[in-house]
N, C-alpha and C positions, 0 to 999 in steps of 0.2 A: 441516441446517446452521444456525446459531446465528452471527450475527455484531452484535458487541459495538464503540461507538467511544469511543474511550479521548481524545479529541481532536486536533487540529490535521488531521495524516494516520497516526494511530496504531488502529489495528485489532484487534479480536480474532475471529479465524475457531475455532467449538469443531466439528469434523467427525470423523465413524469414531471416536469418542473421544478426539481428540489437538487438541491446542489450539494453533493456529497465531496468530503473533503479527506483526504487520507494523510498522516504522519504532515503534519506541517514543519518544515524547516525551511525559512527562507531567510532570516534577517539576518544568521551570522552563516548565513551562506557565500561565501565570495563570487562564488559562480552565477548568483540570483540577484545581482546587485539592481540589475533593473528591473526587476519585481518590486512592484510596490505593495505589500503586504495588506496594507489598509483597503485596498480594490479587491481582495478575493475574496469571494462569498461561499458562505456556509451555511444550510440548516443541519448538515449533521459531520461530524468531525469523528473521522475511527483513526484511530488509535492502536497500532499493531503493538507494540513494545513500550516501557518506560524511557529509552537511551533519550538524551537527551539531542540529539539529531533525527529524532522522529516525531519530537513534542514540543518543541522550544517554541512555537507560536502556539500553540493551541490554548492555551490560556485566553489571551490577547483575542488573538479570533473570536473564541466561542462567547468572549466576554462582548464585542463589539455586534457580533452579530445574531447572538442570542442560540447559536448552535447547540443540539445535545452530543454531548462527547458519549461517543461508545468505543468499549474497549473491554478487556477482561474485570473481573471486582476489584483487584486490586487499585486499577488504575483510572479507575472510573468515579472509585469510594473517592482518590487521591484528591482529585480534581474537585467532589464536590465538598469537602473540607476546605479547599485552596479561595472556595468562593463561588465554583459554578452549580447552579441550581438544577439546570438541563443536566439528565446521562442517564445511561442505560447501560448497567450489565451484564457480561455476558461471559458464558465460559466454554470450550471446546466441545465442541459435538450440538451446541446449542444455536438455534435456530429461531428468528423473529419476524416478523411481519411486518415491517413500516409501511409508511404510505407510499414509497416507491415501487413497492419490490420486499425479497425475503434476504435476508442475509443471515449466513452460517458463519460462526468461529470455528476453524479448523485449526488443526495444531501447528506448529514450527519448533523448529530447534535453532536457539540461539539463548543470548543470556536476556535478563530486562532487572533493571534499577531505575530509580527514579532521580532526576538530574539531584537533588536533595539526599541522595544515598538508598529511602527508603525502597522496602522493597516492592517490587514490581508486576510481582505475578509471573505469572509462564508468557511467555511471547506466544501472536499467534498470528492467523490469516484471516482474510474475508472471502466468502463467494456469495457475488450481492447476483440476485436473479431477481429480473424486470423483465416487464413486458417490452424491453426496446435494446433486451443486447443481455447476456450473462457475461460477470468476470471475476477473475478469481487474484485479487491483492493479496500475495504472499507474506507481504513484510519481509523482514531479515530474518534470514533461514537457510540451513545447509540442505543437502538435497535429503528427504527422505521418504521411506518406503509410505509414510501414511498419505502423503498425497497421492498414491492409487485409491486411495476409498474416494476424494472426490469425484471421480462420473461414476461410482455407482452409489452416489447418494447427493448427487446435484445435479440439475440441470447442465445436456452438452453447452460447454463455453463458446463462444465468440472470442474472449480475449484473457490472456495472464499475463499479469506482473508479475515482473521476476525478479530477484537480485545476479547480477552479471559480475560486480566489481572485484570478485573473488576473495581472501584473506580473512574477513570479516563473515561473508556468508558464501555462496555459489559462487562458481565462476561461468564462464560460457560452459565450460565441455558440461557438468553438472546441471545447471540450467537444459540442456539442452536433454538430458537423462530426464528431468523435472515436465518437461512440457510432454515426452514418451508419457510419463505416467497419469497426467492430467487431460491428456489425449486433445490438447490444443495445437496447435501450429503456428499461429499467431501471437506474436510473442512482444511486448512492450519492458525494454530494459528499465531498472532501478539500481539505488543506491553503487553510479561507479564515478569514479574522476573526480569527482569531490576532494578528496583527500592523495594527499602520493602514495598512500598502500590500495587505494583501488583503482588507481588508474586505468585504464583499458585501451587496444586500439582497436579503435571504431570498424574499422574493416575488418580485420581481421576474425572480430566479435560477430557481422551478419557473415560473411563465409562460411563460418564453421555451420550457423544455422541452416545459408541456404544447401548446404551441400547432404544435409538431411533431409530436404524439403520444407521448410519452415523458415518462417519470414521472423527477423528481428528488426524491433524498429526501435530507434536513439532519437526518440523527438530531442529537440530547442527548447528552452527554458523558456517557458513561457508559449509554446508552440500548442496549439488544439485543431485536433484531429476529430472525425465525426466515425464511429461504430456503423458499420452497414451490416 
């Protein structure tokens, strides 16, 4: 498994051959400016939340590449009103089968609107299990107690995305309570520095991990790292 960060909390998982794509934000990203939007590939586009800093390309995308957007009903209904014929809903505690692998919607806490006002659904996670790596895409989300149900109702992880930027969702210390309950160690930051209320500093952010024992890693935009 081949996982690719496109910025902010934008993702590229490439597994079983199919190219799984998470919360797309690149094009009014300042930070992703040398992303070129039109070169990422998709067959399947999730969709943690409505905000419009986790959805702003996926349209575009799923339109170019023919992706199925999965996401909760809400958001998924959204999309295929807007034009996209591909999507698959899905709602908390609920678990499917693709051709890669299974993926569960688990819960989060945060708010979800759709860039257009409408509403959004409940925000949520993914825990996509393959035969070449488990991981568990949080989305925007404060710390909470229901992420101890994931390992006793998923496969052990390999890897979590987290949100670190604080204000908005988690911070480090938080995150770092979040991967305790998840029983990972391995830890891939999301949605920080983008904006001046999530700034972070970089060091300061893997210390507090390694001194837990737990690896944090701050890929490059645009930087892909391979899952052993």
């Amino acid at each position: 498994m081949k996982i690719t960060y496109y910025g902010h909390a934008c993702f590229g998982l490439n597994v079983a051959g199919k190219n799984l794509l998470f919360d797309p934000y690149v094009t009014h990203n300042e930070l992703a400016k040398h992303i070129d939007v039109n070169t990422i590939p998709a067959d399947y586009i999730f969709l943690s939340h409505g905000h419009e800093d986790h959805v702003a390309d996926a349209f575009d995308i799923a339109k170019r590449t023919n992706a199925v957007i999965v996401s909760n009903y809400e958001i998924a209904v959204w999309f295929n009103k807007k034009g996209i014929e591909k999507y698959h809903p899905m709602n908390h505690g609920g678990k499917w089968k693709f051709k890669f692998g299974t993926v569960k919607y688990v819960a989060a806490v945060h708010t979800s609107s759709m860039p257009d006002g409408t509403y959004g659904g409940n925000p949520g996670g993914f825990v996509v299990e393959t035969a070449e790596g488990n991981v568990y895409y949080s989305g925007d989300t404060a710390l909470t107690m229901d992420m101890q149900l994931i390992p006793l109702t998923s496969a052990k992880l390999d890897v979590a995305l987290l949100p670190i930027g604080d204000n908005f969702t988690m911070g480090a210390d938080d995150a770092i309570l979040a991967s305790d309950f998840v029983k990972c160690n391995k830890i891939i930051g999301l949605h920080y520095d983008t904006f001046g209320f999530i700034k972070i500093n970089h060091e300061e952010a893997k210390q507090k991990f390694a001194a837990k024992g737990k690896e944090l890693l701050l890929l490059n935009i645009g930087e892909t790292i391979e899952l052993n």
